[in-house]
VOGU-3710 file (C-alpha; in Angstrom, 3 decimals, decimal comma):
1> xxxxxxxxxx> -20,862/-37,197/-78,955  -20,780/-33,306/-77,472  -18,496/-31,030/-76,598  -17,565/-31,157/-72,799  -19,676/-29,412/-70,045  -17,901/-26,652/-68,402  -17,824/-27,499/-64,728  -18,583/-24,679/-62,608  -18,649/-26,522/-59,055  -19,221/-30,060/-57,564
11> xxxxxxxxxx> -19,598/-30,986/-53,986  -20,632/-34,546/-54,253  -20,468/-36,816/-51,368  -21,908/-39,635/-52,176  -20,624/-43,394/-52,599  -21,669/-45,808/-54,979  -20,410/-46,517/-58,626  -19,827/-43,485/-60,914  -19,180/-43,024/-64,426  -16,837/-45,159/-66,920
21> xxxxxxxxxx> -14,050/-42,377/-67,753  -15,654/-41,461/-71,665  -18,560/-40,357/-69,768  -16,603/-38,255/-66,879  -14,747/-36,684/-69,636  -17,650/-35,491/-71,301  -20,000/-34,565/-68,066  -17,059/-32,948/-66,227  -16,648/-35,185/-62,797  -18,391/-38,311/-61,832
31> xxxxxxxxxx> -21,866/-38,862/-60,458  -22,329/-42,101/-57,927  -25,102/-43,513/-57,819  -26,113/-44,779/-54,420  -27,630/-47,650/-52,461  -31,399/-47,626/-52,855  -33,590/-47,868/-49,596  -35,129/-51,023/-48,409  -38,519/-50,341/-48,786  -38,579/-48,619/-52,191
41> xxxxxxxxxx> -36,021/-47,725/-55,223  -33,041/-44,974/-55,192  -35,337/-41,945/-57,339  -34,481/-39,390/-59,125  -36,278/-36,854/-61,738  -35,100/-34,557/-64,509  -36,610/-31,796/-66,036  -35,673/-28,753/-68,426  -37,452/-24,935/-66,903  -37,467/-22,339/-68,943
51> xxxxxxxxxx> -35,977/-18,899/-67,081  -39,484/-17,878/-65,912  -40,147/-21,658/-64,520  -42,432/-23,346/-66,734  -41,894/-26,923/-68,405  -43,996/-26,639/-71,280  -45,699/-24,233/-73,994  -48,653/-26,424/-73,515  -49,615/-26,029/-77,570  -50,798/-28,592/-80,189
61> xxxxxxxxxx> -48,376/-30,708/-80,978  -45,544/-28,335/-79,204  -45,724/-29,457/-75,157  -42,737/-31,838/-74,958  -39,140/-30,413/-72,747  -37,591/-30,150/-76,569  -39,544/-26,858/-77,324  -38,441/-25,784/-73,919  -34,745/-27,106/-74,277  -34,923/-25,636/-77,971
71> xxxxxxxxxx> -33,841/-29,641/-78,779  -29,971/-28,679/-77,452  -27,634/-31,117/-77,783  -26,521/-30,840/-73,801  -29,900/-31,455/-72,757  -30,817/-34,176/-74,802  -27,733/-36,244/-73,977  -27,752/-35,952/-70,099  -31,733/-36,955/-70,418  -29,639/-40,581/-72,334
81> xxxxxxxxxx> -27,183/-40,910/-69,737  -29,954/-40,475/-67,114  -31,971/-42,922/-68,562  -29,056/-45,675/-69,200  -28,811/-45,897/-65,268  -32,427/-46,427/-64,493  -33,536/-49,582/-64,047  -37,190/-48,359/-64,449  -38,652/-45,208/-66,013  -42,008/-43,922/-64,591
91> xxxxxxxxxx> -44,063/-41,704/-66,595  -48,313/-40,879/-66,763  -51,014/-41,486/-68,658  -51,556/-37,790/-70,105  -47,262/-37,362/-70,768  -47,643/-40,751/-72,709  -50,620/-38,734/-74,796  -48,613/-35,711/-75,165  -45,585/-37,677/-76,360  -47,304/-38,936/-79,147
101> xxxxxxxxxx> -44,386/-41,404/-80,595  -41,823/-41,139/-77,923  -39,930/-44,229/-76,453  -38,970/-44,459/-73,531  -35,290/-46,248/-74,071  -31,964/-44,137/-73,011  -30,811/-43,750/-76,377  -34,257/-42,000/-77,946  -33,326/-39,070/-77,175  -29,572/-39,682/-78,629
111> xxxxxxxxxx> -29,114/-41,857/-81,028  -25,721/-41,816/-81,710  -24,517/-42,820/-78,514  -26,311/-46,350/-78,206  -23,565/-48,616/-78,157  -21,834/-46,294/-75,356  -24,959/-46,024/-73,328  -25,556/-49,503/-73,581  -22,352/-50,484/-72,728  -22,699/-48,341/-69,502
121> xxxxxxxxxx> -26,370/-50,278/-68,817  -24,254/-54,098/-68,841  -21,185/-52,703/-67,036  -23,685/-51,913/-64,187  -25,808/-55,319/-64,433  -28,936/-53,816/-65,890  -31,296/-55,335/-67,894  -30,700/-54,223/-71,603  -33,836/-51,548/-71,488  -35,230/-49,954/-68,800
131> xxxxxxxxxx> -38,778/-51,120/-67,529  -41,666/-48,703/-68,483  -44,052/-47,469/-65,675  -46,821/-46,031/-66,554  -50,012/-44,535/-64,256  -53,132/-44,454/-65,692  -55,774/-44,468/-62,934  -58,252/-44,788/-65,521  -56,251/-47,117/-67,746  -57,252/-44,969/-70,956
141> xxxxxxxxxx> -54,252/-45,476/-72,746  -53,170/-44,536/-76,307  -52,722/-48,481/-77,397  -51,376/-47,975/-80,104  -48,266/-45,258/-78,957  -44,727/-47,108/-79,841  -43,771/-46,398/-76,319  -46,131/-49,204/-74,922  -44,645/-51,355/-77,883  -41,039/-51,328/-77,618
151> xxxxxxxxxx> -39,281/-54,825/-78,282  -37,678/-56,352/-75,274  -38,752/-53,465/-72,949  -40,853/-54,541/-69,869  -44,284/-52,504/-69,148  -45,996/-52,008/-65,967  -49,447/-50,265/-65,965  -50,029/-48,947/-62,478  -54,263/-48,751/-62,239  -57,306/-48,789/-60,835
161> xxxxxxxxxx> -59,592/-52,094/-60,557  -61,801/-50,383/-63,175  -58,326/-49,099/-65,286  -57,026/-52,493/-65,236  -60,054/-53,287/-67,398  -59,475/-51,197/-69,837  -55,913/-51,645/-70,400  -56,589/-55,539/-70,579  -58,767/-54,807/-73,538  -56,438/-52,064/-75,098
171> xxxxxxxxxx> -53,291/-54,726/-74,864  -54,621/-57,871/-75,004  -51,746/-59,773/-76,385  -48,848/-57,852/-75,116  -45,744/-60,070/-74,252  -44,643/-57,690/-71,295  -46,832/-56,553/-69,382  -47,637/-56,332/-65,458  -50,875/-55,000/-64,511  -50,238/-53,691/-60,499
181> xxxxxxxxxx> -53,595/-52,837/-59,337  -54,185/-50,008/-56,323  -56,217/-51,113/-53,256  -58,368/-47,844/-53,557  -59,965/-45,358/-56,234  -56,279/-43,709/-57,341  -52,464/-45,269/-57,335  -50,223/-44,384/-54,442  -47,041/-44,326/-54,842  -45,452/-45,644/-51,962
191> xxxxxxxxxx> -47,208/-48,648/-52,346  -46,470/-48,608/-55,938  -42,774/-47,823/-55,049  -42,425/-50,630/-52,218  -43,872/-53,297/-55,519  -41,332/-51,936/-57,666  -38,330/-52,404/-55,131  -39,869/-55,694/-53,396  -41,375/-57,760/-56,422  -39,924/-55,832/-59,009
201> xxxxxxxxxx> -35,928/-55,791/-58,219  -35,525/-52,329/-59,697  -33,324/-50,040/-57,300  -32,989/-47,263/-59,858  -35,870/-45,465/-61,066  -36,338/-42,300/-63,068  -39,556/-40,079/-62,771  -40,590/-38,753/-65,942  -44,065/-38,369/-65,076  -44,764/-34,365/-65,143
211> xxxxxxxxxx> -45,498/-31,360/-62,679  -47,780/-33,294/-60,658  -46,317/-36,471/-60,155  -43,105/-34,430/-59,668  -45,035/-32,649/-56,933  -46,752/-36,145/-55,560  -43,053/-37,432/-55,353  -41,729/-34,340/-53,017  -44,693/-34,365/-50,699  -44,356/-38,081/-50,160
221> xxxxxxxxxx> -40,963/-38,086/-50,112  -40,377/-40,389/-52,342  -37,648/-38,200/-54,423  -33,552/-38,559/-53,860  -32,180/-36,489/-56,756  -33,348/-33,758/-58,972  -31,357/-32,890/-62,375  -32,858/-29,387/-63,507  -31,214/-27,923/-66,995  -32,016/-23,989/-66,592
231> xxxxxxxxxx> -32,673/-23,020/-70,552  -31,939/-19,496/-72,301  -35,414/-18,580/-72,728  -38,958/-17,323/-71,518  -42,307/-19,048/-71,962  -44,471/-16,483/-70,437  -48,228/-16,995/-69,679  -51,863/-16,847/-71,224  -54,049/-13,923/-69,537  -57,133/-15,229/-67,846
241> xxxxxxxxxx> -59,602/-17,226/-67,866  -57,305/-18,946/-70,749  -55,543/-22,754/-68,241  -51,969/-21,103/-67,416  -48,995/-22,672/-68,769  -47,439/-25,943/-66,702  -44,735/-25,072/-63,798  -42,318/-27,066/-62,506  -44,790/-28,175/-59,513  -48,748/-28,381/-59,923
251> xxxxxxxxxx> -51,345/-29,728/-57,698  -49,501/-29,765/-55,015  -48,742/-26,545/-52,692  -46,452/-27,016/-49,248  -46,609/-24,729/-46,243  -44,384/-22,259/-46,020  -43,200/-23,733/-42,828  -41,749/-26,347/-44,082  -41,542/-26,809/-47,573  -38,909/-29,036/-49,543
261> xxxxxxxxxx> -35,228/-27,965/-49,994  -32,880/-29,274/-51,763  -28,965/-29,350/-51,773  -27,186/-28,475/-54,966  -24,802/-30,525/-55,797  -23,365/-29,562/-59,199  -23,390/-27,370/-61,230  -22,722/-27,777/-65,596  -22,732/-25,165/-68,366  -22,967/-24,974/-72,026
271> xxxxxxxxxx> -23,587/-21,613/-73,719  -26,591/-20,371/-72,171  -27,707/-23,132/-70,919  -26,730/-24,629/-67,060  -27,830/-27,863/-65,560  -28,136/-28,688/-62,153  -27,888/-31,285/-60,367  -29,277/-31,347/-56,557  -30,138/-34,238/-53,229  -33,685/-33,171/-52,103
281> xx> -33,085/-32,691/-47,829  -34,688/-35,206/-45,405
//
């Protein structure tokens, strides 16, 4: 496992069920999860920003959180526990790309605490992996990434009419798949959302989908919680006309009357590092 976070603060109100007490020991207090909404699942995102707020180096083969997060230990095992109480993960089309041979499960990221995190998935009634969302509008997916092929995990491609053709003849034969297909030319997702809660059952879900879904998510209001680990270093930025490295938020920009706030919560440290974790404000 890891040494133990050093708690700085936490203000938590909530209600729900919180951690088994191996996992408060370790975190530093509990974290409840919630009821989820009616309409649409109980959401919450997680990323790691480096001090000048970018997620990514965006470089060949070096544009994953881990070159961000320099791979520490902290990081990488609150993205597991994270995971291990989602009953869905959502990511996109381009992450899946970037990923390259990523899974999606709660203990990729740290192996050596499987049994626990899995332990902590039955204790809560959740299905023994996470279901994979993915959105593709195109439905040009990398067939053959092992994310889409995980044993025993369910995958839902959120598409297009003319994606879901495509990903039909990328994955013929796959034994878990659910093609949702949008009424219109891109997915939207509250509609994709309300499928997920209605049809679906899942009242947990994790976004791992990227700046702009992040940014999608907190102009639709669709977002409950954001975990945010603040690492040690600086990514900087390419001098024009070079594409500028990825922030937190892209391709979305709110009004300065009204843009979204959130309410920290808690607050961890290790080292250099601190993580965050915050509600986002109705």
């Amino acid at each position: 496992m890891i040494v133990p976070y050093t708690l700085l603060f936490d203000e938590d109100r909530g209600s729900g069920p919180g951690l088994p007490l191996l996992f408060q020991a370790l975190y530093g207090s509990d974290w409840r999860m919630p009821p989820a909404p009616a309409e649409r699942p109980y959401t919450f995102t997680n990323f790691v920003v480096s001090q000048d707020g970018r997620i990514s180096f965006d470089e060949p083969r070096r544009s994953g959180g881990g070159d961000v997060s320099r791979h520490a230990p902290h990081d990488v095992w609150l993205m597991a526990l994270i995971r291990a109480r989602a009953d869905a993960i959502l990511t996109g089309g381009g992450t899946l790309r970037v990923a390259e041979r990523h899974r999606w499960t709660p203990w990729e990221p740290f192996p050596s605490a499987e049994v626990e995190l899995a332990a902590l998935r039955a204790a809560e009634g959740r299905q023994p992996l996470p279901m994979l969302v993915v959105i593709s509008g195109r439905g040009d997916l990398p067939a053959s990434a092992p994310a889409l092929h995980v044993p025993g995990q369910p995958l839902l491609i959120a598409t297009t009419a003319a994606g879901a053709e495509r990903v039909r003849a990328a994955l013929p034969d796959h034994p878990n798949l659910t093609i949702v297909v949008a009424p219109g030319e891109r997915v939207e997702l509250a509609l994709l959302f309300q499928t997920l809660r209605v049809e679906h059952g899942i009242t947990t879900l994790l976004s791992e989908g990227g700046a702009r879904v992040y940014g999608e998510l907190l102009r639709d209001r669709l977002i409950d919680e954001v975990f945010t680990t603040l690492s040690p270093i600086i990514v900087g930025n390419r001098p024009p006309p070079a594409h500028p490295r990825t922030s937190l938020v892209e391709g979305t920009a709110f009004s300065p009357d009204d843009p979204p706030r959130l309410r920290l919560v808690s607050l961890r440290r290790f080292e250099d590092y601190l993580f965050q974790r915050a509600v986002v404000l109705a």
